[in-house]
FILUM-842226 format. One line per field, with one value per residue (C-alpha): x, y negated, z. Coordinates in steps of 0.05 Angstrom, whole numbers, plus 5000, padded with zeros to 4 digits. Example, Ala and Ser with C-alpha at 12.3 -4.5 7.8 and 13.67 -1.06 7.14 Angstrom:
BEGIN
c1	[5246|5273]
c2	[5090|5021]
c3	[5156|5143]
# end
This chain:
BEGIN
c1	[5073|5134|5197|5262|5329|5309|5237|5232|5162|5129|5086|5030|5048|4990|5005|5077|5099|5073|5106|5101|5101|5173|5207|5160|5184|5249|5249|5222|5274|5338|5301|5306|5233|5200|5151|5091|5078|5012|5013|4957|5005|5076|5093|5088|5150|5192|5237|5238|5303|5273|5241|5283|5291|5297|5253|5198|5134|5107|5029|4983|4917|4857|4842|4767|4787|4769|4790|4845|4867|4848|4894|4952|4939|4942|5018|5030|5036|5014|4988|5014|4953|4983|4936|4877|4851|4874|4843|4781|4713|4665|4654|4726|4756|4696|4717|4796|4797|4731|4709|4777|4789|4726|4750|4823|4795|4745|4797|4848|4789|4778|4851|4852|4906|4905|4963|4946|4982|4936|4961|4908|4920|4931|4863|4814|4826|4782|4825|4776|4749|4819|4849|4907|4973|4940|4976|4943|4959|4928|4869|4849|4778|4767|4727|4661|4623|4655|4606|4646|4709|4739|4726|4790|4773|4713|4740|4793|4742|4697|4761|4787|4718|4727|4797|4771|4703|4763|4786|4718|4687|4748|4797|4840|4901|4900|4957|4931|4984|4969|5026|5031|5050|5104|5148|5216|5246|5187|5138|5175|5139|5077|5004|5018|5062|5004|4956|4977|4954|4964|5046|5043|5050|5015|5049|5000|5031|5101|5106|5068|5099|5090|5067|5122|5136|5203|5188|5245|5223|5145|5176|5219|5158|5117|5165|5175|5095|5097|5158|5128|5069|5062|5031|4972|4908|4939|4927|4994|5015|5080|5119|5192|5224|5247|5193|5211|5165|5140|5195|5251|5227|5221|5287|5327|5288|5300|5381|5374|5314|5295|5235|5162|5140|5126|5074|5052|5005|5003|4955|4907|4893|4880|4833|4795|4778|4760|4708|4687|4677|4640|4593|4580|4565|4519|4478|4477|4486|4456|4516|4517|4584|4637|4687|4767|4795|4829|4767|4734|4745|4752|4792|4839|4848|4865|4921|4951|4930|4981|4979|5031|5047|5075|5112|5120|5062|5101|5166|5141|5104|5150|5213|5222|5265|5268|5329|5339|5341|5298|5363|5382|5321|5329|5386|5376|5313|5346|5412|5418|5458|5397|5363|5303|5331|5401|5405|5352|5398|5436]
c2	[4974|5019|4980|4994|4961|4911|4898|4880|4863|4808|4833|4785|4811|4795|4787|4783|4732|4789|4841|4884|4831|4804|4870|4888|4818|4833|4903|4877|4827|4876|4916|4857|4844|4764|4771|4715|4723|4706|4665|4620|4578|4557|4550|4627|4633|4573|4613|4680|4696|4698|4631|4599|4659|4638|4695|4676|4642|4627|4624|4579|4609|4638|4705|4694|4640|4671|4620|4610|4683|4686|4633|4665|4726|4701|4729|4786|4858|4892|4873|4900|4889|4884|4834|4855|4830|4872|4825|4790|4815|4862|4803|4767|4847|4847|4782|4791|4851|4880|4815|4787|4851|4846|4776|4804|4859|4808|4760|4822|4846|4773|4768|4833|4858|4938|4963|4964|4989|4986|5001|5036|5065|5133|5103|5134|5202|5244|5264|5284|5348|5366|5432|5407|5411|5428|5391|5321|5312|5285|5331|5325|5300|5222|5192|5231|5177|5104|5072|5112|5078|5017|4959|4960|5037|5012|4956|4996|5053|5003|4975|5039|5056|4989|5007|5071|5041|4990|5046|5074|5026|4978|5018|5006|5035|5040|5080|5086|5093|5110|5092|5121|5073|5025|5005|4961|4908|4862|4922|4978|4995|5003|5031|5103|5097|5079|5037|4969|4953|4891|4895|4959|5009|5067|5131|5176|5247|5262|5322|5285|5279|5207|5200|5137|5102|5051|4987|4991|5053|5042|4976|5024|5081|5011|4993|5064|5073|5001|5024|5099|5113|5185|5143|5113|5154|5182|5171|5186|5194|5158|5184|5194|5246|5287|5251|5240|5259|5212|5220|5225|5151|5122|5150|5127|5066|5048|5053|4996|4955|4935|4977|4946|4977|5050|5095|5161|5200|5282|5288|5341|5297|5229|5276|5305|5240|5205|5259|5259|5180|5195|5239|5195|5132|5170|5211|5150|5089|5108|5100|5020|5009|4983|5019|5015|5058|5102|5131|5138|5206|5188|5124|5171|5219|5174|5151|5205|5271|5320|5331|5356|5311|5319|5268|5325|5299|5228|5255|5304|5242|5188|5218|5180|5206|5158|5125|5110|5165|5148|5133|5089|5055|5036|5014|4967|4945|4928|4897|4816|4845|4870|4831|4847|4819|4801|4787|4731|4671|4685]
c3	[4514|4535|4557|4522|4532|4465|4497|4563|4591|4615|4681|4721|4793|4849|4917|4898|4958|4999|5034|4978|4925|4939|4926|4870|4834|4857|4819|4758|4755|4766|4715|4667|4662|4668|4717|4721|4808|4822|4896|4935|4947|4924|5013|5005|4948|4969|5020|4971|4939|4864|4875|4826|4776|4708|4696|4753|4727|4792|4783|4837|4830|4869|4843|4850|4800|4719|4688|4718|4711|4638|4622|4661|4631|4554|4543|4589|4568|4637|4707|4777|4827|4896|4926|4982|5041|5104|5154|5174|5175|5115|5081|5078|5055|5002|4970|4977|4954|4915|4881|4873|4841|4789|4781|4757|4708|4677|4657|4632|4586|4569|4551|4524|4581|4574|4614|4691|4752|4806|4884|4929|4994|5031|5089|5022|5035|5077|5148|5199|5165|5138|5175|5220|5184|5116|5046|5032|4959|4903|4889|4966|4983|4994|5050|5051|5095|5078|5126|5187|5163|5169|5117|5092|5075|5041|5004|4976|4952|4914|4890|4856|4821|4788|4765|4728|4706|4677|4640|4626|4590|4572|4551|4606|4610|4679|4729|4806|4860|4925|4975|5041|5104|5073|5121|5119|5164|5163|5185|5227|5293|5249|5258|5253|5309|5354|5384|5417|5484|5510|5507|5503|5445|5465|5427|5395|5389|5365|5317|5267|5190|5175|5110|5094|5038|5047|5011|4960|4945|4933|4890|4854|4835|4813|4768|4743|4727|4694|4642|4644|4585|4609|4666|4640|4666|4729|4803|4849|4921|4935|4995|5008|5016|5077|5120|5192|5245|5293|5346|5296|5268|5338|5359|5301|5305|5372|5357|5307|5346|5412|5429|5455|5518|5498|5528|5507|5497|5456|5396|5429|5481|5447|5406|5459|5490|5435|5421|5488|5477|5413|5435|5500|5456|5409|5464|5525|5486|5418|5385|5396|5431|5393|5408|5392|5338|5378|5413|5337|5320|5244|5252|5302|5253|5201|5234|5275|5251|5233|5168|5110|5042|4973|4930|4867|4822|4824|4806|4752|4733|4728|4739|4800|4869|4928|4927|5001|5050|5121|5154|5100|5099|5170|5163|5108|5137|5204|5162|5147|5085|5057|5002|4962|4890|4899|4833|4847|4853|4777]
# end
């Protein structure tokens, strides 16, 4: 179903008291939509400005819950899948976010849910055999060994061949997005910044484009693929525009916040010692040391490498343009004036 101005929609939202979720729910609500957000637990949503929408259905369920989700699903016209597990070990990422996941897409076929809007991640693509500085877009390679990568990289792999099997064999109607780091001012000095040590943020090179997506923004693209038909079927990068390097963000950043302790070190040379450490661990220690993700030549990479992005495909697609510069994003995220619905409390 395609929203109009006469027919709003009625969107399930998971993970919405989440970083994410609350500006997602906010979003839908400016937009006029009723939104049914999917919590663990109503302590989440209390302190959230939509709390007490007239339009908010707030939904108490465990995902790995069917049932559950089968009822909550009986009169919605699309689903926004927000929720993963970003912490804790294989096994805790694999049932947050891959079975919670089978879990969601079970109940939508059950309740005969077509319309999904599923949000993956930039960590799937491949970086370490990328040229430096070459375009990562759509069509670029994903992770060509999984089990070198992090299990949130894993997770979210298995997770996006169940969205198109979902479309496959269920007739899914399924749009992917793939965000890039979304910051705002719950998440600024993030992990593409650098590694933290101790109290110390160690800066990993500075000419780097960071691939960012500002969290009003990202909301604002969601909402845009969820009202968009022309959608349905494709995968999309979302990225803002006129991306800041890595020194630009941390000086603008450090006008509006008060900085950790910052060290730094350049790009070349956080590579060349993490494959120095590689190559020690796999020749002296038979590649058992567990070692931190900065000396991991493919975790490194991931993070820090320099590399070039495109937001075109999401704009042809959906007709969206960032509506916050990087300055202005800042400066809302680092603002008490900012709210994510203000609309919430009417």
């Amino acid at each position: 179903m395609e929203m109009t101005e006469q027919n709003p929609l009625k969107i399930l939202i998971t993970g919405a008291s989440g970083f994410v979720g609350r500006y997602v729910v906010g979003e839908a609500l400016k937009r006029g939509h009723s939104v049914k957000a999917v919590a663990r637990s109503p302590e989440n949503a209390k302190s959230l400005d939509w709390f007490e929408h007239a339009n908010v259905e707030l939904c108490v369920l465990d995902l790995l819950q069917q049932p559950q989700l089968t009822e909550a699903l009986g009169d919605v016209d699309l689903v926004i899948h927000l929720a993963a597990a970003k912490e804790g070990d294989f096994y805790e990422q694999f049932s947050g976010t891959v079975l919670a996941t089978e879990k969601l897409l079970a109940a939508m076929a059950e309740a005969n849910v077509k319309r999904l809007i599923a949000i993956s991640t930039f960590s799937i693509y491949e970086f370490k055999n990328r040229p430096t500085n070459a375009l990562l877009d759509e069509d670029s390679p994903l992770v060509e060994d999984p089990l070198k990568r992090d299990g949130y990289t894993q997770t979210k792999l298995l997770q996006e061949q169940l969205y198109r099997k979902y479309a496959d064999e269920q007739g899914g109607e399924v749009t992917i997005l793939r965000p890039g780091m979304i910051y705002g001012r719950e998440y600024l000095w993030h992990a593409l910044l650098g590694a933290e040590i101790g109290n110390t943020l160690l800066r990993i090179g500075s000419n780097s484009t960071l691939p960012l997506s500002y969290v009003e923004n990202c909301a604002d693209a969601i909402l845009d693929a969820a009202e968009s038909a022309s959608a349905i079927g494709q995968t999309l990068n979302i990225v803002d525009d006129n991306l800041p390097t890595q020194r630009d963000y941390v000086e603008e950043l450090k006008r509006h916040t008060e900085p950790p302790k910052l060290k730094y070190m350049p790009w070349f040379v956080a590579d060349g010692l993490a494959r120095l450490a590689w190559w020690f661990n796999k020749t002296f220690l038979g590649g058992k040391a567990l070692m931190p993700g900065i000396l991991v030549p493919v975790e490194l990479h991931a993070r820090f490498k320099p590399l070039r992005y495109s937001n075109s495909r999401a704009k042809q697609m959906l007709g969206w343009t960032p509506k916050y510069s990087f300055r202005e994003s800042l400066q809302r995220s680092c603002s008490r004036e900012a709210e994510s619905c203000p609309e919430a409390k009417s």
